[in-house]
C-alpha positions as CSV (number, residue, x, y, z in Angstrom):
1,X,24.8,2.7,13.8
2,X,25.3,4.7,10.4
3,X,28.0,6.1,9.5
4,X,28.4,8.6,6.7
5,X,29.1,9.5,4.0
6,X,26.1,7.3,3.0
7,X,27.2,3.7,1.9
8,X,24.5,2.0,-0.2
9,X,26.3,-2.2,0.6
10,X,26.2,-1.1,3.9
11,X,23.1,-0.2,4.3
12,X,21.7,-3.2,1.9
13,X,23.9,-5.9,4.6
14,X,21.9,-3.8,7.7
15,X,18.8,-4.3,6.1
16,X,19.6,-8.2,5.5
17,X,20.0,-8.4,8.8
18,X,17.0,-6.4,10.0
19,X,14.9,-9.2,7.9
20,X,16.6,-11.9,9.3
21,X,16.0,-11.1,12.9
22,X,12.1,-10.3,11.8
23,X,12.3,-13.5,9.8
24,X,13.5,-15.1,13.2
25,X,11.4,-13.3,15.2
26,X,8.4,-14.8,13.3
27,X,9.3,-18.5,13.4
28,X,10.0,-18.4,16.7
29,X,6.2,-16.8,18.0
30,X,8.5,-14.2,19.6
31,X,6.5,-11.1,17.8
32,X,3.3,-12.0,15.9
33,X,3.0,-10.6,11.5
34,X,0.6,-7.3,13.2
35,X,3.2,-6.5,15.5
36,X,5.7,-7.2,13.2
37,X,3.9,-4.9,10.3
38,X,3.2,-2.1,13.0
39,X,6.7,-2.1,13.8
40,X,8.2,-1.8,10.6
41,X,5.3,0.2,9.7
42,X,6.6,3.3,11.8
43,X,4.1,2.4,14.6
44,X,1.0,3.6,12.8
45,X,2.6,7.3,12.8
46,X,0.9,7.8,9.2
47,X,-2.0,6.1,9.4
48,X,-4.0,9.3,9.5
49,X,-1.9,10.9,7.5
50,X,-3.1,12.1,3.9
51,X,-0.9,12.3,0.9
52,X,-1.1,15.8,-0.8
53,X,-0.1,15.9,-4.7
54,X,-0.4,19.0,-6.4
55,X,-0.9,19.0,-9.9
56,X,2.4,20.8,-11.4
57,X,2.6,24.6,-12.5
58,X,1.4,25.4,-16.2
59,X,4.9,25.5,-18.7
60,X,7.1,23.7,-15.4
61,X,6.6,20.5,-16.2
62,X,6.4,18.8,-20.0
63,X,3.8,16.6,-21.2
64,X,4.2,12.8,-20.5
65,X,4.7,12.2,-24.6
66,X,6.7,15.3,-25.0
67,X,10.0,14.7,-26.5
68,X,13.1,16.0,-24.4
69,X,15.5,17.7,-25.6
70,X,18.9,16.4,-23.9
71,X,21.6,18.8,-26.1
């Protein structure tokens, strides 16, 4: 269970541990890699899913080689 406010050594040890178990789960035959990966994978809920990037707004967003200005 979380607990907040958000503690990032925390949440590094719960996903040790998450590992771990799959790690164990593995060796064992207890869960095969593909059921393992469509666990982990959020149970295929993006698979269909499409990734949208629009291209940014003309004078919002500075060239890649632009300098910045950080005064």
């Amino acid at each position: 269970m979380r607990s907040y406010p958000y503690d990032p050594d925390q949440r590094a040890a719960e996903k040790a541990e998450s590992r771990r178990r799959d790690e164990e789960a593995l060796c064992s035959g207890a869960v095969t890699r593909a059921a393992l990966q469509f666990v982990n994978g959020g149970y295929g809920l993006f698979r269909r899913s499409a990734l949208v990037r629009r291209p940014p707004k003309e004078g919002n967003d500075p060239a890649p080689d632009a300098p910045v200005d950080n005064s």
